[in-house]
Each structure stands twice: as structure tokens, then as C-alpha cells.
N, C-alpha and C positions, 0 to 999 in steps of 0.2 A: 665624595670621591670614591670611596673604598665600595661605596653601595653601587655605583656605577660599574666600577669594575666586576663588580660579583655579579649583574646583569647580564654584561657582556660576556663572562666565563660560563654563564648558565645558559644563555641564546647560544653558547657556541657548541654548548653539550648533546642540545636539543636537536642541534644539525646532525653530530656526529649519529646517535641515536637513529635520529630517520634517515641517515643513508646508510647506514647496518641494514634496519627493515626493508627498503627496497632491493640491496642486494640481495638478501634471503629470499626474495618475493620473485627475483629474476634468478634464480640458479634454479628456484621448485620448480618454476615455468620451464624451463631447457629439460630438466629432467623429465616431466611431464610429456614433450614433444617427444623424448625415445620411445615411448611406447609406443607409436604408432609401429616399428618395425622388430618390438625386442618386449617380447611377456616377460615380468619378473614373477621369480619362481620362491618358495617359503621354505627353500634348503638349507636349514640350520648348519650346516657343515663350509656353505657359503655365502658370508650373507649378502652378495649382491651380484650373484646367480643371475644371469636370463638367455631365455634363448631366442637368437635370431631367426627369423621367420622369411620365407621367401614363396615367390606365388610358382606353381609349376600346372601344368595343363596336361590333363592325362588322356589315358587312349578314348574316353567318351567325349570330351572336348569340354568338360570341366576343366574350372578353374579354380585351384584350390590352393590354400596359405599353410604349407608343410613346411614342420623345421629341417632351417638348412644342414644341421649336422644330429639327424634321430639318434635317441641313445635305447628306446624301448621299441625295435619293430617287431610287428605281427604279420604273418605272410600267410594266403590260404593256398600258394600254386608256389612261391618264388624261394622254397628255403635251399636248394644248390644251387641256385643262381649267385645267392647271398653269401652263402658260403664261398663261392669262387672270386667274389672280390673280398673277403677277409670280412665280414659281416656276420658274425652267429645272430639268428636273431629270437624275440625272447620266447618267441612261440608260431607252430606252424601247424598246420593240418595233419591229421592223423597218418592219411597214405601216403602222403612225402615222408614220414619217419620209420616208415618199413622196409624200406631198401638196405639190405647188406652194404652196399654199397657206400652209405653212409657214415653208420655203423661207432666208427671210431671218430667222426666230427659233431656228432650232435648231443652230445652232454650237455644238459640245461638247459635245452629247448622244451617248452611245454610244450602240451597236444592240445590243441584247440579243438578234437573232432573234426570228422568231414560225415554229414553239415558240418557247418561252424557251430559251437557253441559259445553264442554269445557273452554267458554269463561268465564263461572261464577266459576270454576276451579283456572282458571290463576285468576281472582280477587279478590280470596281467599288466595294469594299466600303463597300455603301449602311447607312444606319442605319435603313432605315426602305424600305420595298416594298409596293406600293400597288397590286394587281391588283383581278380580274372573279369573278364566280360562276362563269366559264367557264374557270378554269382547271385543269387537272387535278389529282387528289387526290396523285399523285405527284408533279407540279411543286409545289405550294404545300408539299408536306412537306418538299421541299429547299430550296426559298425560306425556311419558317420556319426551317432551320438556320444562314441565312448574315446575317437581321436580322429582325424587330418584320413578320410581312407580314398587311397588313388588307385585307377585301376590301370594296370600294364596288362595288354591284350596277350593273351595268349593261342590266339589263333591264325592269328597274322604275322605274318613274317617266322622266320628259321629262327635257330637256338640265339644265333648271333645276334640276332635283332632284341630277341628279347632280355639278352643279356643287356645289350647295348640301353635299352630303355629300364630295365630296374638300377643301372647304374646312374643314370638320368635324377633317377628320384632320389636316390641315396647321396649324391654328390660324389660317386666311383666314379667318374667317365673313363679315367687315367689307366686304372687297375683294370678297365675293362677292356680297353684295349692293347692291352701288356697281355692279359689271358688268350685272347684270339690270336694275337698274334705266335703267343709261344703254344699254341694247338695247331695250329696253322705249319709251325717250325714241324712239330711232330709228326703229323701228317704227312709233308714232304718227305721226312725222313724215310718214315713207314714205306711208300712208293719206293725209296729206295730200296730197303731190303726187301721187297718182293720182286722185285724187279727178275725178268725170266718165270718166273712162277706161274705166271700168265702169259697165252698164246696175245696175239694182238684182236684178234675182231672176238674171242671168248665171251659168252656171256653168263652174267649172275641174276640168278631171281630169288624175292625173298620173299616168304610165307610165314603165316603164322597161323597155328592151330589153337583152338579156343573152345572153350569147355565142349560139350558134346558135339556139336554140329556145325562150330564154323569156324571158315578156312579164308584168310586174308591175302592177299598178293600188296607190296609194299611199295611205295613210291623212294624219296629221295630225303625222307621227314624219318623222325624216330631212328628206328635202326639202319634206313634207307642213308642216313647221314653219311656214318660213316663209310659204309660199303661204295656210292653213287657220287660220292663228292669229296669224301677226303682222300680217298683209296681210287679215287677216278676208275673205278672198274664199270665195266660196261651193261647196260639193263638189258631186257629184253622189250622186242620190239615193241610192244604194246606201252610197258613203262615208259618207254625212249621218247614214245608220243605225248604220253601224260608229262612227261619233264617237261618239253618242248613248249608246250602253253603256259607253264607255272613257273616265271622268271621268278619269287617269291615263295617257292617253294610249301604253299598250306596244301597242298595237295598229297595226301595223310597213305589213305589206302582203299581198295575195294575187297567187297566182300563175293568171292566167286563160287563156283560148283567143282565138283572134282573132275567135273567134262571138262573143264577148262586147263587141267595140268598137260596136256600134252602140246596148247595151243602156248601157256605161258611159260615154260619151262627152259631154262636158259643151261648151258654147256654145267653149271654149278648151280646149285641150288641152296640157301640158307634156311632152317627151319626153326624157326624160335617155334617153341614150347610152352605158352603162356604158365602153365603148372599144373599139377597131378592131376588133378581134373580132367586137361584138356588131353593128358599124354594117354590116359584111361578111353578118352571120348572121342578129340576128331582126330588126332593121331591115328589112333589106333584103326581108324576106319581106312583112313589114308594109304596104312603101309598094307593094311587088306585087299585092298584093290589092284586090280590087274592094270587099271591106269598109271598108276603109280611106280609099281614095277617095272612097266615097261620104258617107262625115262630113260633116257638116254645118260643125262648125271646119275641116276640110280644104278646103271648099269655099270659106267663106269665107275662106283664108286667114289662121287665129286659130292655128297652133300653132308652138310654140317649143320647138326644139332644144336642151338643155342638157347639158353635160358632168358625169360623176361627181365631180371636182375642181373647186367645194370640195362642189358640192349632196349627195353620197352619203353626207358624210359626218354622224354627226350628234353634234358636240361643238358649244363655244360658239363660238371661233374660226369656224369653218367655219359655223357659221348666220350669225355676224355679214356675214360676205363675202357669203353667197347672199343676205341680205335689200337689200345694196347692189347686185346682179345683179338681181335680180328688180323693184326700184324702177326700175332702168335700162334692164330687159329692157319691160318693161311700160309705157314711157313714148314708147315708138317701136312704130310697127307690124311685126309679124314679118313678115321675108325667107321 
């Protein structure tokens, strides 16, 4: 009797036993199935760390599996864009970190170079790499070996667009459009305070002089932004035509002759100054000429001097600053 019983209490152990192991056997398998959308990470600090992943399609028409909330980007074109939606990121291109303009935001951003240098890249190692359609087919092939790298066009579409699309990859949408809209606010305002300051049909044209020998006229892009589309000030007629075809605004600048100053010359004139160089080089060839002179805004004393830093450049940060230049510039008579 007692032997039977101890059969039956050992048959019943044996159950309990193997449905322990199937449960263990069914929870690895569940855990097993999250990776398909969640890498687990060897962060001692937590230990059951991962990050979620999600697919995004970039300006080449790649399809690619970027985490949905980066904590290590690298940027070779987009470090003010980044900065404008609250984003430092951990390293950026050499020429985006020479701007005055930035100055006081960019603490503890590495310099990747421009080129890139790859190898300061991988030592940064970012999860996530955010370049241009301009960067070579060999660098982007070593860039995709070291993390996720997506490319945001930077030749297509205005500031806004491209803000609009790095906030895309970062998961900013919100913040991006809080930014437009409160430059947007500014802008309107700025028209206010000029307001009278300008005749009604007046026009402005913008130049730029550049190391020894060349001389730009400006569209609606770059420093054209804010003068031509947040300050609605009026171009000259040649621009007015170049606007008129380029609802998207990639239509940058031309490179003209100094014959050309009397044809494009609008009631004011803006003259960005690339840098000592050029103020040494086509400036100075400029104010030498009897063309020049004889401008009608030269005459009357309508043209204003402007530096490359922030005006050249054309991110959001850097418009924001010029459109406070420009409201200031514009609100006193030029020297």
C-alpha cells in the first residue's frame, strides 16, 4: 500500500518537473521573438537594456533599420539643424564648427574633419550617421560599416525642408515644427518693424564677393532667405524671374561680370564679404570701378556690407541670427 503510494507521489513529481521545463522552454522562445525588432545591448549599468529599431527610407530611396530614439549621432552637413531641435550630436564636420555663430552650443561635439575622417567616426562610435547626397560613394560605404547611415538631401528643398527631414530621422517632427513656426512668428514681426522703411515697388539685390575674382548675384536660398522671403522685400527683375520657375527654391546663385552691375542692381543693394581675401580681391576691384560708382544705391548711399558668418550660411540656426541682423541692419541707415 505505502509502495503504491510513493509511486503515485513520484509520478506526480515528475509531472510537476516537466511542466516547469516547458514553461522555461516557452518564455526563452517569447523572449527570443523580441529581437526581431529590439537588439539587446551589454550595458552593465542595465542589465536588460535594448534598443528599438525601426525602418526609415532616406533621400536616396534606401531602406534602412535606424534606432528609433539615437543616443550617439554623427552629422557630416546637419549639426544646426540638430542643434535646433535640442539634439547636440556626438560629432560633426570640421566646417560646420567654425562658425561664430555657434560658438557657445557646441561643447563636446568632435570634429570628424571635412572629408570625413573615418577612423575618428568608428571612435566615436555613433549609432546612427546622418550625412548629404554629396558624399562620396567610398566614404558612405565605410560610414555604413561603422553604424545605420541615412542620407538627408541637402540640395533639394529650402532650410525648412530640410529641417523637416532630419527631424524625420531623429523622431523631432514636433520640435520641428514648433521651430518654423516660432521663425515664422519672427519674421512677421520683423515686417512689422520695418514697416515704412521701404518704398512699395523698391528693390534689393544681393552679391557676393569671393576671393580674388568672383562676384555672385543671390537668389531666394542662403542669405536670399531671409531678405526674399521672410522680410518679403522685393528682388530685382532678373531674380524675380529666377524665383518664378523655382517653387522649391534650390535655385542658389549666379556667377556674373561687373558689366552686369548696372543691369542687376536694385534701388539697395546687400554685399556679403566672403572674408579678407575676397574684401582684399573682388571687392576691392568692385568699389574701383566706375561701374560701381555709378549705382544708383551707391549713390544714394543704400548698400550694406554683410559678413559670411552667420548670412552664408544656410541652416536654421544661422537664418534665425541673419533675420535678427537684417531687421537691425535695415532699421538704421547704412554707413
Amino acid at each position: 500500500m505505502q509502495q503504491r503510494y510513493r509511486l503515485k507521489w513520484e509520478s506526480t513529481l515528475c509531472l510537476v518537473v516537466l511542466l516547469m521545463v516547458v514553461l522555461s522552454a516557452c518564455g526563452n522562445a517569447a523572449n527570443n521573438n523580441q529581437t526581431n525588432d529590439k537588439i539587446s545591448t551589454n550595458d552593465p549599468s542595465e542589465q536588460s537594456k535594448t534598443v528599438v529599431m525601426r525602418e526609415y527610407t532616406d533621400a536616396t530611396g534606401n531602406k534602412i533599420s535606424i534606432p528609433a530614439n539615437p543616443q550617439r549621432v554623427v552629422t557630416t552637413q546637419y549639426l544646426d539643424a540638430m542643434l535646433a531641435l535640442g539634439v547636440k550630436p556626438a560629432g560633426a564636420a570640421s566646417h560646420l564648427l567654425e562658425g561664430d555663430y555657434l560658438k557657445d552650443k557646441i561643447d563636446g561635439v568632435a570634429d570628424i574633419g571635412n572629408p570625413t575622417n573615418v577612423e575618428k567616426v568608428l571612435e566615436l562610435q555613433p549609432d546612427l550617421i546622418i550625412t548629404t547626397e554629396y558624399t562620396t560613394p567610398e566614404v558612405k560605404e565605410q560610414l555604413e560599416k561603422i553604424a545605420p547611415t541615412v542620407v538627408v538631401s541637402f540640395g533639394e528643398g529650402d532650410v525648412f525642408e530640410q529641417l523637416r527631414n532630419v527631424a524625420a530621422v531623429l523622431g523631432k517632427d514636433k520640435e520641428a515644427e514648433q521651430w518654423i513656426a516660432s521663425f515664422n512668428k519672427k519674421a512677421e514681426e520683423g515686417r512689422k518693424k520695418l514697416a515704412g522703411k521701404f518704398k512699395k515697388d523698391e528693390t534689393v539685390t544681393i552679391y557676393m564677393a569671393y576671393d580674388k575674382n568672383v562676384l555672385r548675384v543671390y537668389g531666394a536660398r542662403n542669405v536670399g532667405h531671409v531678405i526674399y522671403r521672410s522680410l518679403e522685400l522685393n528682388p530685382p527683375e532678373y531674380i524675380r524671374q529666377k524665383l518664378a520657375k523655382d517653387p522649391r527654391f534650390n535655385y542658389v546663385y549666379d556667377v556674373i561680370s561687373m558689366e552686369k552691375l548696372p543691369e542687376l542692381s536694385g534701388d539697395r543693394i546687400i554685399m556679403l564679404v566672403y572674408d579678407e581675401a575676397s574684401k582684399d580681391g573682388m571687392l576691392k576691384q568692385i568699389e574701383q570701378s566706375a561701374l560701381w560708382r555709378n549705382l544708383p544705391a551707391v549713390k544714394n548711399h543704400k548698400v550694406y556690407f554683410i559678413k559670411a558668418d552667420p548670412w552664408f550660411t544656410y541652416s536654421p540656426l544661422a537664418v534665425d541670427q541673419s533675420l535678427d541682423e537684417a531687421v537691425k541692419m535695415f532699421s538704421v541707415d547704412p554707413k
